[in-house]
PyMOL Python script that loads the backbone (N, CA, C, O; Angstrom):
from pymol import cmd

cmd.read_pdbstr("""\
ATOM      1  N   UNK A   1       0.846  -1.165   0.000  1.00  0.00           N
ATOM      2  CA  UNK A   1       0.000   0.000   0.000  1.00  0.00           C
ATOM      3  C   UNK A   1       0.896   1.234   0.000  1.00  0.00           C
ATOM      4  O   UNK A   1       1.539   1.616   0.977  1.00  0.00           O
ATOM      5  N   UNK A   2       0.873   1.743  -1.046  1.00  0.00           N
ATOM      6  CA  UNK A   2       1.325   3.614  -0.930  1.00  0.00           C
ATOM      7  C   UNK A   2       0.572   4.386  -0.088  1.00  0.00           C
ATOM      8  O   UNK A   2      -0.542   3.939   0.183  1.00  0.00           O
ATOM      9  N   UNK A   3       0.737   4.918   0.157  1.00  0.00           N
ATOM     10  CA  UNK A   3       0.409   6.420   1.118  1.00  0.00           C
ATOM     11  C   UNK A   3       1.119   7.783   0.181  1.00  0.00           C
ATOM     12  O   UNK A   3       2.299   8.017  -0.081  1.00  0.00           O
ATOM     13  N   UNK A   4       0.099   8.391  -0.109  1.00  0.00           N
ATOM     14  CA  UNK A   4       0.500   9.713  -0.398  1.00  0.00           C
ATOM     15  C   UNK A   4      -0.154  10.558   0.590  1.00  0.00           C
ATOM     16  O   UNK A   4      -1.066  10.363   1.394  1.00  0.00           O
ATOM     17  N   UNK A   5       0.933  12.028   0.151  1.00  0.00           N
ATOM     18  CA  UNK A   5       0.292  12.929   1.548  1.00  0.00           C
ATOM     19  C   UNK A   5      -1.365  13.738   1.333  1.00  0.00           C
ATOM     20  O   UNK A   5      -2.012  13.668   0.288  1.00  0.00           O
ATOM     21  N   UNK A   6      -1.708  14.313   2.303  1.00  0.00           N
ATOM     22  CA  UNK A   6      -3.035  14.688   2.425  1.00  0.00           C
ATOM     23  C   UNK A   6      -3.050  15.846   1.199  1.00  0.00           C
ATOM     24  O   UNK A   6      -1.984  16.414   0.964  1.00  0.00           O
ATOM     25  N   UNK A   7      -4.029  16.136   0.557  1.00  0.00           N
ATOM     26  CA  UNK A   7      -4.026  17.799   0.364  1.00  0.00           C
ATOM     27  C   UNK A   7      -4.726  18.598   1.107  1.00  0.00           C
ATOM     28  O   UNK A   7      -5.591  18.363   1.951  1.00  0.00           O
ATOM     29  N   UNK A   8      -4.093  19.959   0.562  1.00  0.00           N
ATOM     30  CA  UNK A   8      -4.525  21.134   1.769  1.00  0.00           C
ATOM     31  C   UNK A   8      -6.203  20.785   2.006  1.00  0.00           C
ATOM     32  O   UNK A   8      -6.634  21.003   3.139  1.00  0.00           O
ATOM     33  N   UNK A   9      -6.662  20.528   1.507  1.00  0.00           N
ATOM     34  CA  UNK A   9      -8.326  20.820   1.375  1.00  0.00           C
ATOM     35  C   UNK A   9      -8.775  20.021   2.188  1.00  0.00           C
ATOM     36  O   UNK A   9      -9.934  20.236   2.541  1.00  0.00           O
ATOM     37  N   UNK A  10      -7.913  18.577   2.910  1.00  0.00           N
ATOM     38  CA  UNK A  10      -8.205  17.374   3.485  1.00  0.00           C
ATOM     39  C   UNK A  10      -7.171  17.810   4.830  1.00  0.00           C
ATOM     40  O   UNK A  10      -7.561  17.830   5.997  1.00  0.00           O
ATOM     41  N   UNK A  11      -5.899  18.118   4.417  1.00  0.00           N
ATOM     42  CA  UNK A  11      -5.544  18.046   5.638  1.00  0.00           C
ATOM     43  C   UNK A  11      -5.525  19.733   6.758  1.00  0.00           C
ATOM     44  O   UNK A  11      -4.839  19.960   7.755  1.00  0.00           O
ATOM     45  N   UNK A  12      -6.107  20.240   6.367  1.00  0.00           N
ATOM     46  CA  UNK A  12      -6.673  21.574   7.094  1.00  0.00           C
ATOM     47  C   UNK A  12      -7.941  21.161   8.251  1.00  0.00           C
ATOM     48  O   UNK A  12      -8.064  20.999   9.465  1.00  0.00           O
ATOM     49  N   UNK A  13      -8.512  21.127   7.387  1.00  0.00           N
ATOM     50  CA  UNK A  13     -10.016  20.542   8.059  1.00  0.00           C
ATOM     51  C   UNK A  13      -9.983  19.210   9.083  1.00  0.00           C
ATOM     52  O   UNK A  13     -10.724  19.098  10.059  1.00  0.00           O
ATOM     53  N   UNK A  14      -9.083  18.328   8.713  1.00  0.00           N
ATOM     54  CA  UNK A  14      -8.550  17.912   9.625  1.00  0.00           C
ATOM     55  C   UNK A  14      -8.373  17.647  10.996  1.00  0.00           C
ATOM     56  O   UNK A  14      -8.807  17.069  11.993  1.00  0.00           O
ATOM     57  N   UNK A  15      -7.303  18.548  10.404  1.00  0.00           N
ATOM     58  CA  UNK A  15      -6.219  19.435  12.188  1.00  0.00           C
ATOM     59  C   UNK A  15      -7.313  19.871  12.682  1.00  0.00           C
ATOM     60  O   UNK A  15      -7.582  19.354  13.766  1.00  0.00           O
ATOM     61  N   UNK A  16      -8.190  20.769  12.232  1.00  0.00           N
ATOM     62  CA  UNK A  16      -8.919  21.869  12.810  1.00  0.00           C
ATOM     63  C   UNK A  16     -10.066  20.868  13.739  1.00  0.00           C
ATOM     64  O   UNK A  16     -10.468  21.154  14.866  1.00  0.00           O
ATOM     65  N   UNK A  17     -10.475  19.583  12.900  1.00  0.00           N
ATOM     66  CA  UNK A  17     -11.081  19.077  14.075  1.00  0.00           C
ATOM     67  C   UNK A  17     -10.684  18.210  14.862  1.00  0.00           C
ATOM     68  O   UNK A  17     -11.378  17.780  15.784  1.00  0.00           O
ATOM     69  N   UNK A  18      -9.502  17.829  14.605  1.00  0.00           N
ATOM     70  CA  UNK A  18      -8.322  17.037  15.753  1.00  0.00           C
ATOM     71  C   UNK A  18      -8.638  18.229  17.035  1.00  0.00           C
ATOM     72  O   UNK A  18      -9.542  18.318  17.865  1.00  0.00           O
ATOM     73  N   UNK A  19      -7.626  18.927  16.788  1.00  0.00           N
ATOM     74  CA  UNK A  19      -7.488  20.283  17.259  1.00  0.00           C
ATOM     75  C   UNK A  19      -8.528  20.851  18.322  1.00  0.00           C
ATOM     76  O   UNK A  19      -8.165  21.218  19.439  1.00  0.00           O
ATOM     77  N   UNK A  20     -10.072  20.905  17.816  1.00  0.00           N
ATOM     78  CA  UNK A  20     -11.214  21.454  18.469  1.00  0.00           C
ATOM     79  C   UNK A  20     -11.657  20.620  19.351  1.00  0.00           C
ATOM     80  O   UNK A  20     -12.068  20.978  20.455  1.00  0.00           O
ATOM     81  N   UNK A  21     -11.594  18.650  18.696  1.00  0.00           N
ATOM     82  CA  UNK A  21     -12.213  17.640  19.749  1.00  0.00           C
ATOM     83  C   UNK A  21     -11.001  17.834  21.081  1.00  0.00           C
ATOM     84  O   UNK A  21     -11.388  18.033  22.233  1.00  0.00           O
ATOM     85  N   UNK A  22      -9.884  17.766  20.815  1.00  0.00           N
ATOM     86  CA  UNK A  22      -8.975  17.689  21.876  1.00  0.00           C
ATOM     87  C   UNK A  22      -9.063  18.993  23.108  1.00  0.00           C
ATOM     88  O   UNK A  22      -8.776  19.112  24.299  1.00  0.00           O
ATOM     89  N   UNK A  23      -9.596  19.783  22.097  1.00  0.00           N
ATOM     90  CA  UNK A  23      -9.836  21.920  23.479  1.00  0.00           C
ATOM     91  C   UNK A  23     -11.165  21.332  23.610  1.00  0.00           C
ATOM     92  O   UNK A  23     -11.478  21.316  24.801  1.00  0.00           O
ATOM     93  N   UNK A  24     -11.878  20.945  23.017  1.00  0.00           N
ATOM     94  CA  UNK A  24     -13.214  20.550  23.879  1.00  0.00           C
ATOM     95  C   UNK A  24     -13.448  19.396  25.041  1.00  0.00           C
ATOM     96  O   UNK A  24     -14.426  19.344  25.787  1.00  0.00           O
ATOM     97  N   UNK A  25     -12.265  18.433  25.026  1.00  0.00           N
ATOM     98  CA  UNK A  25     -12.089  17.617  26.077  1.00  0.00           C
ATOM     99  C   UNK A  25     -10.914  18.278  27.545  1.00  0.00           C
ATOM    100  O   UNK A  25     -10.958  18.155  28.770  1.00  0.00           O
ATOM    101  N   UNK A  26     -10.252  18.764  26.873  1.00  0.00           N
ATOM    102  CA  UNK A  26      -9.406  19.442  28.237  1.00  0.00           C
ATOM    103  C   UNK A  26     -10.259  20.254  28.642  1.00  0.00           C
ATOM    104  O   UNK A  26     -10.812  19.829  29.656  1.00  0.00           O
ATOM    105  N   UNK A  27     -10.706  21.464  28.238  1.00  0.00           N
ATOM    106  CA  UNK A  27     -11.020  22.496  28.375  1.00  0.00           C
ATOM    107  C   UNK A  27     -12.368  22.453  28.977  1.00  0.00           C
ATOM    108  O   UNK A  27     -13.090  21.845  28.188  1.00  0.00           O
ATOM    109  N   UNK A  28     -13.133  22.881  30.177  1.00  0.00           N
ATOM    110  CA  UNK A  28     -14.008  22.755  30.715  1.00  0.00           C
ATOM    111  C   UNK A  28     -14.918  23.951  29.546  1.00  0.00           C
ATOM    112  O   UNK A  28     -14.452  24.973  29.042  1.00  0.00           O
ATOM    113  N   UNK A  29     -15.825  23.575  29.437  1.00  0.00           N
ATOM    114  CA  UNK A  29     -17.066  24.889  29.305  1.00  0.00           C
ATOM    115  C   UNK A  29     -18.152  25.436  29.660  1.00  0.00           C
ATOM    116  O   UNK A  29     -18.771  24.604  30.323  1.00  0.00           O
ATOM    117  N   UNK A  30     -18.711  26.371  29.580  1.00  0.00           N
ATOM    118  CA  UNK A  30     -20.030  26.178  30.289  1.00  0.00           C
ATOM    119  C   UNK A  30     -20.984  26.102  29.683  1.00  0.00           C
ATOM    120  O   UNK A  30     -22.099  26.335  30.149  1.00  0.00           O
ATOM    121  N   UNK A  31     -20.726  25.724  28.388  1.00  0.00           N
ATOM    122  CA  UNK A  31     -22.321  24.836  27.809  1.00  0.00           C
ATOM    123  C   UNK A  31     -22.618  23.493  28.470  1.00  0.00           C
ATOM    124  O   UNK A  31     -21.772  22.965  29.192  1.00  0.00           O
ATOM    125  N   UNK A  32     -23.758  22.954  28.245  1.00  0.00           N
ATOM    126  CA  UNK A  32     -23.970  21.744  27.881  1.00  0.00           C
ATOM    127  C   UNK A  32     -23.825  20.908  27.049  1.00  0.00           C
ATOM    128  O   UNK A  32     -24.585  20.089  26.531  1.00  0.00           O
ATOM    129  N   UNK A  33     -22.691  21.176  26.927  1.00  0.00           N
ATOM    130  CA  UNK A  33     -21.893  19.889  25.539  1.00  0.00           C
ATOM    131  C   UNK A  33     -22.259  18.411  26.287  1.00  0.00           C
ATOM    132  O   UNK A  33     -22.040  18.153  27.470  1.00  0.00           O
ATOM    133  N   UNK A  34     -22.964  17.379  25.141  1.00  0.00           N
ATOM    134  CA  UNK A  34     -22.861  15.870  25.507  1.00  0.00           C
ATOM    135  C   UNK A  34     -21.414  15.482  25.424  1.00  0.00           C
ATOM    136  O   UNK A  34     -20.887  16.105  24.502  1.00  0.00           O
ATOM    137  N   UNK A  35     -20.369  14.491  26.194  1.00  0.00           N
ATOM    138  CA  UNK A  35     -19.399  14.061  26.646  1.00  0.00           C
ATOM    139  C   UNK A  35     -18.779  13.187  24.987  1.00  0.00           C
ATOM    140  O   UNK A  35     -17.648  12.843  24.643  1.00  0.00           O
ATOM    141  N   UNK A  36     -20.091  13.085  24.315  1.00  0.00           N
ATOM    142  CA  UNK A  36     -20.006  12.195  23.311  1.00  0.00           C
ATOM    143  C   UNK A  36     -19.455  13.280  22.193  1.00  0.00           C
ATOM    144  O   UNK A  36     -18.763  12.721  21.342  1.00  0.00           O
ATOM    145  N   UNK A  37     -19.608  14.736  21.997  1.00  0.00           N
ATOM    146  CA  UNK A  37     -19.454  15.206  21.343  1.00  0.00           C
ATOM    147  C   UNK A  37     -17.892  15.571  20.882  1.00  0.00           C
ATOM    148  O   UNK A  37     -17.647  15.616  19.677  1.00  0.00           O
ATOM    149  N   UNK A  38     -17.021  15.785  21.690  1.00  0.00           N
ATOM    150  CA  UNK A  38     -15.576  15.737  21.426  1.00  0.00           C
ATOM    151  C   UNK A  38     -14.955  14.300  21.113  1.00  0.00           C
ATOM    152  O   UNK A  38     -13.907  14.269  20.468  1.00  0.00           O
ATOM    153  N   UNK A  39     -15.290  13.623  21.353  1.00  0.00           N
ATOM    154  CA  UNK A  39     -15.083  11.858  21.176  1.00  0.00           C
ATOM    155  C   UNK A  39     -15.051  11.915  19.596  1.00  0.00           C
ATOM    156  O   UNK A  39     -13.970  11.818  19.014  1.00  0.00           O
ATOM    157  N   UNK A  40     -16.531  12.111  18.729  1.00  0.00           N
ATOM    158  CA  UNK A  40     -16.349  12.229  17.643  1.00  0.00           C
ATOM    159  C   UNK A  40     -16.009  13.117  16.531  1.00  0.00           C
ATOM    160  O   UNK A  40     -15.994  12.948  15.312  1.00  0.00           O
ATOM    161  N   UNK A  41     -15.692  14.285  17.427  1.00  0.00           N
ATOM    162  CA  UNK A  41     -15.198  15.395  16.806  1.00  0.00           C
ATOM    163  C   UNK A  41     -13.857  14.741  16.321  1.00  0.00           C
ATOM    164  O   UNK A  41     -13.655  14.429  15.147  1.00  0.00           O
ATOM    165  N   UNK A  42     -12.976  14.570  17.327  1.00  0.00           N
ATOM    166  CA  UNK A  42     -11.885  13.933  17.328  1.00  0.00           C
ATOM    167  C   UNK A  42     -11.514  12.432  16.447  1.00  0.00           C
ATOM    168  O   UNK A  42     -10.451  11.925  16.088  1.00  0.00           O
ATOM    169  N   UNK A  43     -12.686  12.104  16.337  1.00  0.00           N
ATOM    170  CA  UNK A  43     -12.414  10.937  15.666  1.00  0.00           C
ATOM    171  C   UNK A  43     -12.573  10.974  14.519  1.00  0.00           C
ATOM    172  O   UNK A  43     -11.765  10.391  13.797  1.00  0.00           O
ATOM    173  N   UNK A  44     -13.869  11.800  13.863  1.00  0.00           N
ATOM    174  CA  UNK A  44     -14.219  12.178  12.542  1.00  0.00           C
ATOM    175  C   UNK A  44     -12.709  13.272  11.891  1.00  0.00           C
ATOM    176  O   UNK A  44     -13.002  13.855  10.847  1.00  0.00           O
ATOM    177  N   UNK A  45     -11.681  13.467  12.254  1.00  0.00           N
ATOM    178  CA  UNK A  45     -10.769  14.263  11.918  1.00  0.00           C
ATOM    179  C   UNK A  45      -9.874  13.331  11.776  1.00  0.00           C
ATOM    180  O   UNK A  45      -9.057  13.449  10.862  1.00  0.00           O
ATOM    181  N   UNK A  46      -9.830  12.213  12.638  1.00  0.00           N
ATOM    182  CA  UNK A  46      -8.740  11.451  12.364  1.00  0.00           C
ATOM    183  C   UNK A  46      -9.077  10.468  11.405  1.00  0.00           C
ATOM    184  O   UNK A  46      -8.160   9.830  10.888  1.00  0.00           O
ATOM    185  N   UNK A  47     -10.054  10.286  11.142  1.00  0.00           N
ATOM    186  CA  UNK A  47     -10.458   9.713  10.093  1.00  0.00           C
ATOM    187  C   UNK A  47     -10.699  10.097   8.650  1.00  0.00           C
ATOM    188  O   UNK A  47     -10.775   9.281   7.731  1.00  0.00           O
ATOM    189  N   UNK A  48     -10.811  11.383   8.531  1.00  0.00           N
ATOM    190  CA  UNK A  48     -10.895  12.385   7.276  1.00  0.00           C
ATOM    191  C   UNK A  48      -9.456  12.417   6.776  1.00  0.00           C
ATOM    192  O   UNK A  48      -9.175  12.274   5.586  1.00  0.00           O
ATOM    193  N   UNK A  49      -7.936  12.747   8.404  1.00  0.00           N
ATOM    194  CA  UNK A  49      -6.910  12.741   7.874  1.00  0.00           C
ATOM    195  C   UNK A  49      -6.168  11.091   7.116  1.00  0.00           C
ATOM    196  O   UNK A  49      -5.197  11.196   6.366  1.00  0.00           O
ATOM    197  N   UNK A  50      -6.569  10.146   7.330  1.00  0.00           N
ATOM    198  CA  UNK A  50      -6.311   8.900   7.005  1.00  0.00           C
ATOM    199  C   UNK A  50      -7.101   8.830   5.839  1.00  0.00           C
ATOM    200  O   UNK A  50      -6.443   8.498   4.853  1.00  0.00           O
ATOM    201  N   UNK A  51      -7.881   8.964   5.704  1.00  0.00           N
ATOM    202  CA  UNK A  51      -8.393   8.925   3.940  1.00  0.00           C
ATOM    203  C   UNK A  51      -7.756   9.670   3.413  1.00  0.00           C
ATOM    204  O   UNK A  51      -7.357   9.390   2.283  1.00  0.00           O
ATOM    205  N   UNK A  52      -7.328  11.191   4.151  1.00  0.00           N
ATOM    206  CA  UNK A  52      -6.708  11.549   2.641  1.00  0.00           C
ATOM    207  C   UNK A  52      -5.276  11.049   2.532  1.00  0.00           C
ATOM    208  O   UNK A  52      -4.670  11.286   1.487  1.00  0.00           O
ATOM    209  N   UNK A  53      -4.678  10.380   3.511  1.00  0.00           N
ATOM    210  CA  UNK A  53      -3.462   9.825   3.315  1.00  0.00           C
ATOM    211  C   UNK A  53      -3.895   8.194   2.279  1.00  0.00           C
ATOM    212  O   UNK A  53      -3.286   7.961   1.234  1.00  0.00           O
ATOM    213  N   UNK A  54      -4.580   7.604   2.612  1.00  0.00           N
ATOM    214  CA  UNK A  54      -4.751   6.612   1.762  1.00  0.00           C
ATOM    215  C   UNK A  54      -4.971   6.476   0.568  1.00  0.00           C
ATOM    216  O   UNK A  54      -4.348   5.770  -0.224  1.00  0.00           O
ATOM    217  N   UNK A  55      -6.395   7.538   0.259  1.00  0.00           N
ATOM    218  CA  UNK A  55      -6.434   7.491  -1.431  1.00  0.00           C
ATOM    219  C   UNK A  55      -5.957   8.584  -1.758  1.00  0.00           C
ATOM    220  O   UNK A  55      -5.935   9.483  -0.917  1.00  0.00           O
ATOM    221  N   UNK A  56      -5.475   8.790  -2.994  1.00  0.00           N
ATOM    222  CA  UNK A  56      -5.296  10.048  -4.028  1.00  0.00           C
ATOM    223  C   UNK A  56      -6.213  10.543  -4.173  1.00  0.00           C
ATOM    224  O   UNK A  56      -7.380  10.155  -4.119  1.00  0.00           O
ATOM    225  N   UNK A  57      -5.402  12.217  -4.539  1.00  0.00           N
ATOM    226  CA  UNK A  57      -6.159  13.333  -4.333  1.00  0.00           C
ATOM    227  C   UNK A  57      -7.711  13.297  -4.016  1.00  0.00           C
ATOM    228  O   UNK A  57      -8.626  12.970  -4.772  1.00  0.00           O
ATOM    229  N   UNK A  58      -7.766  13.718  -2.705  1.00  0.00           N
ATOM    230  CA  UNK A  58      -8.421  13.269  -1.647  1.00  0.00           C
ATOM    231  C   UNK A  58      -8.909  15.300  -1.024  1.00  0.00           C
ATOM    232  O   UNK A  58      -9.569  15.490  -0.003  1.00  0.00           O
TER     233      UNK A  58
END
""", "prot")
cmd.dss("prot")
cmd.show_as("cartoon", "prot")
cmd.util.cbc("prot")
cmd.orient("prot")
């Protein structure tokens, strides 16, 4: 299996929700965020960044 790298368009969006699930789990707030909601923030990013590493231009 090759791996090519992400493009910007895949790997921006990404980070940004790597990034947001991870400040929404440290970071206390004072909404009522469900516990479930940074879980898949975080996961749906890491999963967007692995597709675009897997298939081409992505």
């Amino acid at each position: 299996m090759r791996l090519s790298p992400p493009t910007g368009k895949t790997f921006w969006p990404a980070v940004g929700a790597l990034a947001l699930g991870i400040l929404l789990w440290i970071v206390p707030t004072g909404a009522d965020l469900s516990p479930d909601i940074p879980f898949w923030l975080t996961a749906a990013g890491g999963i967007l960044l692995t597709l675009g590493s897997v298939f081409n231009k992505i």
